[in-house]
Every structure is written in C-alpha cells, then in structure tokens.
C-alpha positions in Angstrom: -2.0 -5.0 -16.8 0.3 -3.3 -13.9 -0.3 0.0 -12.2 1.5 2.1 -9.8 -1.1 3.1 -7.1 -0.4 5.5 -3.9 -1.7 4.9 -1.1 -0.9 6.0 2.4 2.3 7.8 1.7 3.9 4.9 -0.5 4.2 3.8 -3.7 2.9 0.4 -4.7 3.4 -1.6 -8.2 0.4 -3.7 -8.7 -0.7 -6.2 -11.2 -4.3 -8.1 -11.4 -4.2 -11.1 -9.2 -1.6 -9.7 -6.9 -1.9 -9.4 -2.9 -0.1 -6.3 -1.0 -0.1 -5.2 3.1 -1.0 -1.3 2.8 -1.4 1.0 5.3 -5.0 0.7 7.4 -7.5 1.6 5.3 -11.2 2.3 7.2 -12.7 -0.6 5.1 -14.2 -3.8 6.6 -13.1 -7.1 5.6 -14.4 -8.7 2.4 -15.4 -4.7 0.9 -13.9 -3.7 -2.0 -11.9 -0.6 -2.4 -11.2 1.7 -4.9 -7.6 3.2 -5.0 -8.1 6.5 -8.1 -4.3 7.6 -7.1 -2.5 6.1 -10.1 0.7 7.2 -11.5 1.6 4.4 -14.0 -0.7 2.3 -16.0 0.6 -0.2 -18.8 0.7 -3.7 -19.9 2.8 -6.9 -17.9 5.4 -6.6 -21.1 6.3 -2.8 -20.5 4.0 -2.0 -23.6 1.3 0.9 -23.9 3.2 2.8 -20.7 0.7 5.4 -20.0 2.6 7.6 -17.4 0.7 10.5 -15.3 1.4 14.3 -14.9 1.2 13.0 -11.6 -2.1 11.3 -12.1 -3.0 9.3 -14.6 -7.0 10.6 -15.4 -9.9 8.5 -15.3 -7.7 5.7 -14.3 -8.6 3.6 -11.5 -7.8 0.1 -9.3 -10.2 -2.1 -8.1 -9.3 -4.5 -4.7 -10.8 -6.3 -2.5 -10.4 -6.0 1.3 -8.7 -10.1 2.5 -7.5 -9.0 6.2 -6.8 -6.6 9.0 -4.0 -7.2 11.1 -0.8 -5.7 12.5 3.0 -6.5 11.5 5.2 -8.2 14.0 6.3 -5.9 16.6 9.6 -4.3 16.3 11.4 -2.7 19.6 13.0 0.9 19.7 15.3 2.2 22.0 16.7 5.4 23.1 19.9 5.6 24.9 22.3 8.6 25.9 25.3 7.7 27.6 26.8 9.2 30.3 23.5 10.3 31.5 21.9 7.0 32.9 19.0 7.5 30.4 17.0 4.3 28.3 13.8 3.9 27.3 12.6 1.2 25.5 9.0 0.3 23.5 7.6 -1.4 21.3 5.5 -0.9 18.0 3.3 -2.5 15.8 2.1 -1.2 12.6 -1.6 -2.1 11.4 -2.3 -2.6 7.7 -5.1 -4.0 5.4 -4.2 -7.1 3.0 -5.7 -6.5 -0.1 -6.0 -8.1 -3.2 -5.7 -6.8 -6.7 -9.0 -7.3 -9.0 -9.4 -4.7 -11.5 -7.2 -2.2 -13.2 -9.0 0.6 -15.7 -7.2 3.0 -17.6 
C-alpha cells in the first residue's frame, strides 16, 4: 500500500518498508509514531485510490522512530553593495529518520 502523509508542513509519499528524514518530531529513538494526517491512501499499482476531502477518515500510518540527527550545514549570506554590509551563518536543520511499518485505511 502507499499513502500521502503530512507532517511538519510537507507532503510525504510513503509506502510500507520505506525510510524518510521528516521534520523533528518530540519522539525518542526506537518509539513508534503514529502520523493520522493522510491525504491519499491506495494500493503500489495506482488501484483502490482513496483520496481525502483533505483527510482521509479513520486512516492512519504506523513508523517507527530509526534516528535523530541534523542535515549537513548549509551557509547563508546577506550582502548589500555599496554599503560595506555582509553577514554570513550557518544552518543546520534537525529531523527524525523514520521508517514506514504500517499503513490502515
């Protein structure tokens, strides 16, 4: 089966068996998560397309917690010419790895 879950302002399409990065969730490593925002459920094949009015009711996906981390870091800069001004920093996004085990219609 494949889903389309929301979580943390995106979209994601899922499938069983499949790992995604995610926004930080507040969920220890190794805990499983339940993710009730889904748009889209159907089979792998495109078949049996149940599509929600946004939500699809009393569907559900079922992950399980693998990592917390952050992405590599990526540098922004602001610059104005003419004006002698630059600033530079750096961010670094955290996320949750999780993996895909369930999916309920």
């Amino acid at each position: 089966m494949i889903a389309v879950i929301r979580t943390g302002g995106k979209q994601y399409k899922v499938a069983e068996g499949d790992t995604i990065k995610v926004e930080k969730l507040g969920a220890e490593k190794g805990a499983s998560v339940e993710f009730n925002e889904v748009l889209l459920v159907g089979d792998a094949d495109g078949a049996n397309l149940t599509i929600g009015t946004p939500l699809v009711s009393g569907a559900k996906v079922i992950a399980t917690v693998l990592d917390q981390g952050r992405a590599k870091k990526i540098d922004v800069i602001k610059y104005k010419r003419k004006i002698r001004y630059r600033k530079k920093y750096g961010h670094r996004q955290a996320y949750t790895k999780v993996k895909i085990e369930k999916i309920t219609a």
